[in-house]
Every structure is written in C-alpha cells, then in structure tokens.
N, C-alpha and C positions, 0 to 999 in steps of 0.2 A: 594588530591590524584587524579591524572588523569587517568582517564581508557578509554578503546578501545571500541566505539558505534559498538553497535550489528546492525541489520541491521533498527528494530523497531524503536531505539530510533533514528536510522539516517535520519530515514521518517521526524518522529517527530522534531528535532532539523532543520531539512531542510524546515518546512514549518516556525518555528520559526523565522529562520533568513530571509526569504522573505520577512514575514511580517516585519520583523525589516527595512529592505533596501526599501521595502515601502513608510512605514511611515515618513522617513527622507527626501525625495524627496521636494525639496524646496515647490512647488507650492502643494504637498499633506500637507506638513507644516503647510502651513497657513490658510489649511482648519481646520486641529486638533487642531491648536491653539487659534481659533475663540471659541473654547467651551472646556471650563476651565476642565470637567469632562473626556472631551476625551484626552486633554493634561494631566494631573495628570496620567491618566491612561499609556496613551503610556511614561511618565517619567519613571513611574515604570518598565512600561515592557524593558526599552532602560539597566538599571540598573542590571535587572536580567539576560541579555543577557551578560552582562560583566562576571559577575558570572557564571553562567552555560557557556561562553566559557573559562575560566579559568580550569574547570573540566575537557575539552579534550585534548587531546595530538594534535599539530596542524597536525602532519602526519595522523589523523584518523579525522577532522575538514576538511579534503578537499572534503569529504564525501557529505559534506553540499554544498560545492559550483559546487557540479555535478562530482567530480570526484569518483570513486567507488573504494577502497580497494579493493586488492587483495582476504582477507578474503571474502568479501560481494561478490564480482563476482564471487568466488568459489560456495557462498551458492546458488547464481542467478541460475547457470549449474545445479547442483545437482535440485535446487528445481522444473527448465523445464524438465530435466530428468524424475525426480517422477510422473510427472505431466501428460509425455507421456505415463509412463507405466501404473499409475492410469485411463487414458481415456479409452487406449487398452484394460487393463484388465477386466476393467468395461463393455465394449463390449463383450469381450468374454463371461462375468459373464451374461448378459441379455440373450447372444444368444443361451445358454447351460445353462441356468434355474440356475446356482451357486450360489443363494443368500445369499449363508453363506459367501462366499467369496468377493459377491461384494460390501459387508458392511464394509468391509477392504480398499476401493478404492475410496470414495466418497469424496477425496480430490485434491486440483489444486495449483499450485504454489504459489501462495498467502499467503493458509495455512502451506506451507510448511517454506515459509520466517519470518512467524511470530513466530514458534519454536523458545525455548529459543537454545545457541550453542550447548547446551548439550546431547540435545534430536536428531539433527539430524544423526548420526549413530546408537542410535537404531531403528527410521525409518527405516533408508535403512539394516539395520539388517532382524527388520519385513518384510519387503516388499520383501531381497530375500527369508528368508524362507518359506513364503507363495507361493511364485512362480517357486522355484526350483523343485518341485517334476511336475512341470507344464508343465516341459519344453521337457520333452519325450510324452507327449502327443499330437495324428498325431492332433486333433482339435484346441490344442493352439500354435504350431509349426507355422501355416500360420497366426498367428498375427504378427510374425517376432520379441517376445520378445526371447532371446537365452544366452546362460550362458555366451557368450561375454558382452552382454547387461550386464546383472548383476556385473559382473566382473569390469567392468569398474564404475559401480557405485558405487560399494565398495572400488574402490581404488580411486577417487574422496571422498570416505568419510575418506577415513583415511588419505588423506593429509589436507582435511577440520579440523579433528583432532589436525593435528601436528600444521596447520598454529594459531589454537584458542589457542593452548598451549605453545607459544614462546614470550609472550610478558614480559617474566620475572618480573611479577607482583604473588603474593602468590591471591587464588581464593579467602581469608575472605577482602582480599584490594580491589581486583577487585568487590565484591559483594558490598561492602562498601562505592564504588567509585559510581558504578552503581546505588546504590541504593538513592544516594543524587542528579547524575544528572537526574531520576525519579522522584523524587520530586519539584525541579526545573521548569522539562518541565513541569511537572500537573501545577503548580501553574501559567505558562506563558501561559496554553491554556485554563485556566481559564479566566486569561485577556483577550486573544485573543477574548473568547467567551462574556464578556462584550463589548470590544470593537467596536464587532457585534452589540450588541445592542444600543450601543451608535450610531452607524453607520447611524439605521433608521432613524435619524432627516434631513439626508444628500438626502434621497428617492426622494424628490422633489426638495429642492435646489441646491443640486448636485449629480444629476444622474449618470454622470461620473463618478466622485469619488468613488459614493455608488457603484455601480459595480464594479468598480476596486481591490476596497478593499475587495470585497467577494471574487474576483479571487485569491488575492496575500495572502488571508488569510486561504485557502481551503490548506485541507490534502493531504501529499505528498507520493505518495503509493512506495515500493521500485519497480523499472523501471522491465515489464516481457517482457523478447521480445517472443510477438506474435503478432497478430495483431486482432484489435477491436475497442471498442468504451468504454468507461468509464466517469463515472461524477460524480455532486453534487446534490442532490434534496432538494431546500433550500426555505423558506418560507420570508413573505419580511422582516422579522427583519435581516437573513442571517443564521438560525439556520436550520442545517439538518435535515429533514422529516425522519422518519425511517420509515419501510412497505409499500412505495410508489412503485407500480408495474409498470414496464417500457419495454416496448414490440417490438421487429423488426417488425412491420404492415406487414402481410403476408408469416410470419414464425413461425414455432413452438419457437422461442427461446428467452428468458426474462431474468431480474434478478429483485431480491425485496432488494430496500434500506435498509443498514443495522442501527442501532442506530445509525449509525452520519449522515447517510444521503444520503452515498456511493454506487456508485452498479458500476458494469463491465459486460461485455457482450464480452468474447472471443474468439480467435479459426475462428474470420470470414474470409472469403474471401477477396479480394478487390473488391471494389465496392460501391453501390449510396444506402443506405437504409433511411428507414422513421421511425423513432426512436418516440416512442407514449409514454410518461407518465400518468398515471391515480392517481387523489389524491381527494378523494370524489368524488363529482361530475363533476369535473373540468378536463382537457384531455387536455394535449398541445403535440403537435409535431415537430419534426425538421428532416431536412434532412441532414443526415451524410455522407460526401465521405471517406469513408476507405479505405489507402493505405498501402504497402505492411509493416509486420515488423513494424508497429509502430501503437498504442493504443490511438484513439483519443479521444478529450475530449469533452462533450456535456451536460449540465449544465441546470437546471431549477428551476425557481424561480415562485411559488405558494401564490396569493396572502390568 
C-alpha cells in the first residue's frame, strides 16, 4: 500500500536516496567495492531502497528529488507563520513580565514541521485562542499581530486540512502504509550509520571520499526560508556529537547539538560571522558569509 510522505519522513527518505546516488557513482564504486564489508553493506542498502520506493506514490517521491508537494509547502507557510507570531509574542511576553504566556511560544518552525498532520490545526487553534483576547490590548496592538493575522492563519489551516484529507486512502491504510515505510527508513539509517563507520578506514587513504560520504550522507532538514547558518558536529568516525555548543564569536546568540548532532542558528542578518564550536577542550572556528533568504551550511569534524 502506498501512502503520501508527511514532511519528516520526506527529510528522511531524501537523505536516503542521496546517499543511495552516491554510492553508485562509478569512481565512489570502486572505492566501496575494495572492501567486501562496505560492499555487503551498500548491496543491502541499494535493495531496501527498491522497497521503500515501491511504498510511495511517485507523485509524492518527487519530494525526494527537491520538488515540494503542495501539501508540504502549505505546512512550510503555516509553520513561518507560527514561528513569526511565536518570536513577537515571545517579546511582548518578556517585555510585560507574561510568563505564563510565554511558555506557550518557545517554539520555531522546525518544531512546527515536525508535528504529526493531525496536530497542526489544533496548534493554530491554541495559538489563536491564547492570543485573541490580546489583541484589544493598546501594549500588544504595536506588535502588529491583528485578528487579520489570525484569520488568515486559520484559514491556511483548514485548507491544510482539506488538502491532508483528499488522497482517498481510509486513515487504518494510510497509518498502516506509514507505519512499514517507518520501519524501512530506521532500518536504512541504521545502515547508513554502519556505513559511517566502515567509512573510517577511508580517513587517510581517502580523504576525498571520507568527506564526501559524510556530506551526502548527513540529514536533510525540511527547507525554512529564512536566513542563517546550520550544520553537522561529527566526530572522525562520522557519528554526530550531541551537546556540542556552537557560538556567533561576538554575539549573544548559539545553538547546542541535538542527539544527532544538528544544530541551526536563525533569523540572521546578511553578512561575514565567525562561527566558534566548543567540544571539550578542543574549539574550532570558521567564517560564514550569509546571504539573503537562504540557510547556510557549516559542518565540523572533531577528532
């Protein structure tokens, strides 16, 4: 049974087939093929790729090769949306002492993308109700959220709605479909994650490669348009550091790797920054140019 990728598993299946177009690359071939454990391994993963692309429908498979579904760029708008009114609010909430309130807003689009489809109308449900009685007040008026704002978000959530509810699929099929092409990608980014390690042997004989392969094999976050800096904090087998603190050098503003390894730093300016990672005692830096509307990427490897 084939069902419609939500936006998660479209991350997920999109770094899968990267790595899959990779690995087939004549002259990366013959490097995998040199060592019998890393061949076995990338056989299996070429196999499971057959099958889990068998699971999707190709009109929602284009997903993967960078095109974005109607549905997925509905939830993209909605999820900048939220994300604006969560910052503002969050201001207002510091600048008028509202901590009850501002405990409702400590999220950004990201979290918003990772909601299962179900969940996001009662977000924006919760989010106007918390904020409509807000909106006759002279001190949150000049944040410029307005019952147009709301309005409009609400009615972005009920075509969000209608569009997750037309693919004439019953929900125990789609749950049932979803839940096999889940198990699928675990088991492919489990490989993925051996594959890594097999990779290490390649650190000195082929340094090329071994970097290559950590690039094309790194997680694919669903696309936010704003603009930034984002990466990987990877040790030398290729395995993501989690808790790794990562600093703009002469800014209040950071992020801390999460369990894979990930971190983002949004919302910036354009411009030259000095991007600092800290991982024990060890501190590497690089210098980011970030330009308008687009999330750059900056990566570090920790021996």
């Amino acid at each position: 049974m084939a069902s419609e990728l939500n936006a998660l598993q479209a991350s997920i299946v999109k770094q899968i087939d990267i790595a899959a177009n990779f690995v087939v690359i004549p002259k990366n071939k013959t490097i995998i093929d040199g060592y019998f454990p890393f061949k076995d391994e990338c056989t299996d993963y070429a196999a499971n790729l057959i099958l889990l692309k068998s699971m999707i429908p190709q009109k929602d498979y284009e997903v993967i090769t960078g095109i974005i579904t109607a549905n997925t760029d509905l939830k993209q708008e909605i999820a900048d949306d939220l994300e604006t009114i969560s910052h503002t609010t969050l201001a207002y909430c510091l600048k008028e002492n509202q901590t009850a309130l501002a405990a409702s807003f400590h999220f950004n689009a990201w979290d918003i993308i990772k909601l299962k489809q179900e969940d996001i109308s009662p977000t924006i449900t919760r989010v106007v109700k918390l904020l409509t009685p807000l909106l006759e007040d002279t001190k949150f008026i000049k944040y410029e959220i307005t019952d147009i704002t709301l309005s409009n978000l609400t009615t972005k959530g009920v075509a969000y709605d209608k569009s997750i509810g037309t693919t004439g699929t019953s929900s125990n099929e789609v749950s049932a479909a979803n839940t096999s092409i889940d198990t699928i990608s675990k088991t492919m980014l489990r490989q993925l994650r051996q594959m890594r390690l097999l990779n290490s042997r390649n650190k000195n004989t082929q340094p090329e490669f071994y970097s290559a392969f950590i690039q094309n094999t790194r997680k694919q976050h669903p696309a936010t348009r704003s603009t930034g800096i984002q990466g990987h904090v990877l040790d030398i087998i290729g395995k993501g550091i989690a808790g790794v603190i990562v600093i703009i050098v002469g800014t209040n503003l950071s992020a801390i790797t999460d369990a894979d390894g990930y971190y983002s730093i949004l919302k910036l300016t354009i411009g030259t920054y000095t991007l600092q990672a800290t991982h024990g005692i060890a501190i590497q830096t690089h210098e980011v140019i970030v330009t308008y509307r687009h999330v750059e990427t900056q990566d570090f490897i920790f021996n």
